[in-house]
N, C-alpha and C positions, 0 to 999 in steps of 0.2 A: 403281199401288197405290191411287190417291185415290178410283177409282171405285169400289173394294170394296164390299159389302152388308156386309162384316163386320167390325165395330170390335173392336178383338183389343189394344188397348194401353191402360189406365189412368193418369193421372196422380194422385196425391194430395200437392196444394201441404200442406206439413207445417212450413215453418220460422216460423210465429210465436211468440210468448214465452206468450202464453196469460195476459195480465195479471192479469184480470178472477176467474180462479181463485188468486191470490200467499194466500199463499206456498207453497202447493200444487205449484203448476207452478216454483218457484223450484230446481228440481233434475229434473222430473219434464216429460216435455214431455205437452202437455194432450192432444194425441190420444192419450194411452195411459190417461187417467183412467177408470176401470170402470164403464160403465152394467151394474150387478150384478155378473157374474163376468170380464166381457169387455169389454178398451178397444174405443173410441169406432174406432180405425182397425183395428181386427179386422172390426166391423159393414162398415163402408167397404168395406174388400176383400172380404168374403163378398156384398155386393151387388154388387161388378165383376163377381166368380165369376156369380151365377146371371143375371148379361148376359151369359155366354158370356166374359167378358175375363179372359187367364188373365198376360197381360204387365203388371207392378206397376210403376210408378216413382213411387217418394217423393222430393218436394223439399225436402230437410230442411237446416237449422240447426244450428248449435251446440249441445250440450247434448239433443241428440237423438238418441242411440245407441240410449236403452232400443228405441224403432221396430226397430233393425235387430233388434235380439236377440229381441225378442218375434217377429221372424220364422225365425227359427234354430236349432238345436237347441239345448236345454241338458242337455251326457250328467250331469252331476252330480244334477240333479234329475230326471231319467226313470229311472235308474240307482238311486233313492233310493223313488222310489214302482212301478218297474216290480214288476208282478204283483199289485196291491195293487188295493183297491176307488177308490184316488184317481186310476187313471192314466187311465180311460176320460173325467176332465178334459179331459184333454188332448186326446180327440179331433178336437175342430171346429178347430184350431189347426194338428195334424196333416195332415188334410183340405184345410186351405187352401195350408199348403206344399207339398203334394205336387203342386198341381194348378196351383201358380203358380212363375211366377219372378220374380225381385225385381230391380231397380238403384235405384242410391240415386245421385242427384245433390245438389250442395250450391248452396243458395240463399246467396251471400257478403253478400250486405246485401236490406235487407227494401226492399225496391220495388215492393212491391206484388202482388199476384195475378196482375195478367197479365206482371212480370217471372216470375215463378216458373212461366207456364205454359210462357214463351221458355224460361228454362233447359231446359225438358224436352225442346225441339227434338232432340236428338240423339240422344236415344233414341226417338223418335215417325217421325222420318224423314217421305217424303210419303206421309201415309195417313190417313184419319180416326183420332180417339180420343177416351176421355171425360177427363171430372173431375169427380172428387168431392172437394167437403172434408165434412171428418170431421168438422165441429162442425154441420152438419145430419145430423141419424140420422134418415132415412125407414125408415117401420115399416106393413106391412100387417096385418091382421088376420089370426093363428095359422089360419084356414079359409076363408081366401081362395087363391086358384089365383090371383090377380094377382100380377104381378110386383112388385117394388120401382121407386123413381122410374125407376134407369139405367134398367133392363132393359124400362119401356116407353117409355123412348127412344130406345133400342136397336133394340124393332123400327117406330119411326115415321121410324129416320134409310134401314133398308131402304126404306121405300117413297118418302120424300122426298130424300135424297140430296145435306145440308144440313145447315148448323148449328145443333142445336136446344139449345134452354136451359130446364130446365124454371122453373114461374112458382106461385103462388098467391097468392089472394086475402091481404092483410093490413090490417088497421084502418091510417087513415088517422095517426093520433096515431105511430103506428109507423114510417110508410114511410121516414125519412128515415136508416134502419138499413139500407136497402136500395137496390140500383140496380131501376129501376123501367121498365118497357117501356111503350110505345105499340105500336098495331096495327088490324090488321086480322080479325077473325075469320074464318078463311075454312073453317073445318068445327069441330066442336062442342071447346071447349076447346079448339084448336089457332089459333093469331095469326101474321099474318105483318109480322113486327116493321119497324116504321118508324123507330123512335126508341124509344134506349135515355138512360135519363139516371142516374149515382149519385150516390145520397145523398140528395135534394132535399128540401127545405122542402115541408110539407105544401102548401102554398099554389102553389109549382113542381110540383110532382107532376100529369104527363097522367093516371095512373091510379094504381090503388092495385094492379097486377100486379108484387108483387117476384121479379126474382131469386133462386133456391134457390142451392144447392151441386151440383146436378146440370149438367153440360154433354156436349153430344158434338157435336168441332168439326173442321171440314175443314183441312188444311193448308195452307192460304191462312190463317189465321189469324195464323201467325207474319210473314206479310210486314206486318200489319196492325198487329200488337203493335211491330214495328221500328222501325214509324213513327208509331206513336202519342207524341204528348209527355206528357210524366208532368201530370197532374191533380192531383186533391181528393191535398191532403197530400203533393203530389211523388211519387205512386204513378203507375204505370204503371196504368190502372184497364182491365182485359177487356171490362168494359161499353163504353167509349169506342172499342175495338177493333172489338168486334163492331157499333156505329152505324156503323164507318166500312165495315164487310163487309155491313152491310143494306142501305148505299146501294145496292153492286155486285150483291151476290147476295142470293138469297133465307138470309134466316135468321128459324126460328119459333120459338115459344116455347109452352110447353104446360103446360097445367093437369095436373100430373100427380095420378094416383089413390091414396091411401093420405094417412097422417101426417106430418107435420115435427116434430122437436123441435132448437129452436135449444138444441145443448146447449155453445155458448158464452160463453150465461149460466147464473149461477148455479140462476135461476127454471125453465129450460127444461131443463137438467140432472138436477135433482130431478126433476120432474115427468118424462122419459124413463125415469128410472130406476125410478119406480115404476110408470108403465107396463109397463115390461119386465118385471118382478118379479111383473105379476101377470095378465099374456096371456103371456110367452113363459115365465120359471124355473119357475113352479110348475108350468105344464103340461108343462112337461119331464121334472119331479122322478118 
């Protein structure tokens, strides 16, 4: 199964507290907070969808239910609005359940991003798949025929056969928000990664190429994650993982085409949402 051209299984790591939004998230988990009408992990999964990934697995936490339900039916409120001019609401919500299936695995203690990619081991099995987290919302432009970040690394892992991680430029004052790649250019916005390092002091930093929320990773990765020791904060960090798979194998990293909005801060949140509100709900409406 590992030689597949086709990535068919998503992961989305879901169990952090979402501090940074309190007391907001103190009841509410933050992927489900609404850039306009739609949580942050709806966007998520509508981008696995048009990569063709119709396999979901969320790694969720405590205090994380609304996730499963917001994927679920609710007969009380379809039953309340059915025939009415609000249920065509419901559509795009509809549309994703129909066309997905879900498992929900629980991350027991927060170790980090690449424990929580290990958790997903069991549902992933030996095969390529992605990850997205949810607090990067990549967004193309409403008349553009490009895809979203996954879905063109999606079709860059058909032709390379490899671990790819998407990357973009960020200000230098910033990077240390980010795990940061070294490389090689070896065709236009495409790096074949040497050296991963996270977090770094700007002064540490080989480049100013961060890590996004996009990944699609071979299954070789979990033996990686095994034996990685826990790093920065006692986290099990993917980035440390994946230097130690760049040694062995090729793994690249790519300037993907479209928008990022870190809407894991407050600043970046706002600003997604008024984006959205005013390239995608109005032209909707």
């Amino acid at each position: 199964m590992s030689a597949t051209n086709v990535i068919r299984k998503c992961l989305f790591p879901a169990a952090g507290y979402g501090t940074r939004f309190l007391p907001a998230t103190k009841a509410m988990p933050k992927e489900m907070l609404p850039i306009v009408n739609k949580p942050l992990i709806q966007y998520g999964v509508e981008e696995a969808l048009e990569a063709g990934i119709t396999q979901i697995g969320f790694i969720t936490g405590r205090g994380k239910r609304a996730i499963a339900d917001h994927f679920d039916n609710n007969y009380e409120l379809e039953h309340q609005i059915k025939g009415t001019s609000k249920e065509k609401y419901l559509d795009d919500i509809r549309n994703v359940m129909d066309a997905c299936d879900f498992v929900f695995m629980r991350q027991r203690k927060m170790l980090g991003l690449g424990h929580a990619i290990l958790t997903g081991e069991p549902m992933i099995g030996n095969e390529p798949f992605a990850v997205i987290l949810a607090d990067d919302l990549c967004a193309v432009p409403t008349d553009s025929n490009e895809l979203r970040a996954l879905g063109q690394l999606a079709a860059l892992y058909k032709r390379y056969q490899c671990s790819i991680i998407a990357i973009e430029q960020v200000p230098m004052e910033d990077i240390e928000s980010y795990g940061v790649i070294a490389g090689e250019e070896i065709a236009d916005g495409i790096y074949q990664v040497t050296d991963m390092v996270e977090k770094p002091k700007p002064e540490d930093a080989p480049t100013n190429l961060a890590v996004i929320g996009r990944y699609i990773l071979t299954p070789e990765i979990f033996h990686y994650l095994r034996n990685t020791p826990p790093g920065r904060n006692g986290e099990v960090q993917i980035t440390d993982a994946l230097k130690l798979l760049a040694q062995d194998r090729q793994v690249l990293a790519v300037k993907f085409k479209g928008r990022r909005f870190d809407c894991g801060s407050v600043e970046g949140f706002v600003e997604a949402t008024n984006y959205y509100f005013e390239h995608h709900y109005k032209s909707a409406k």
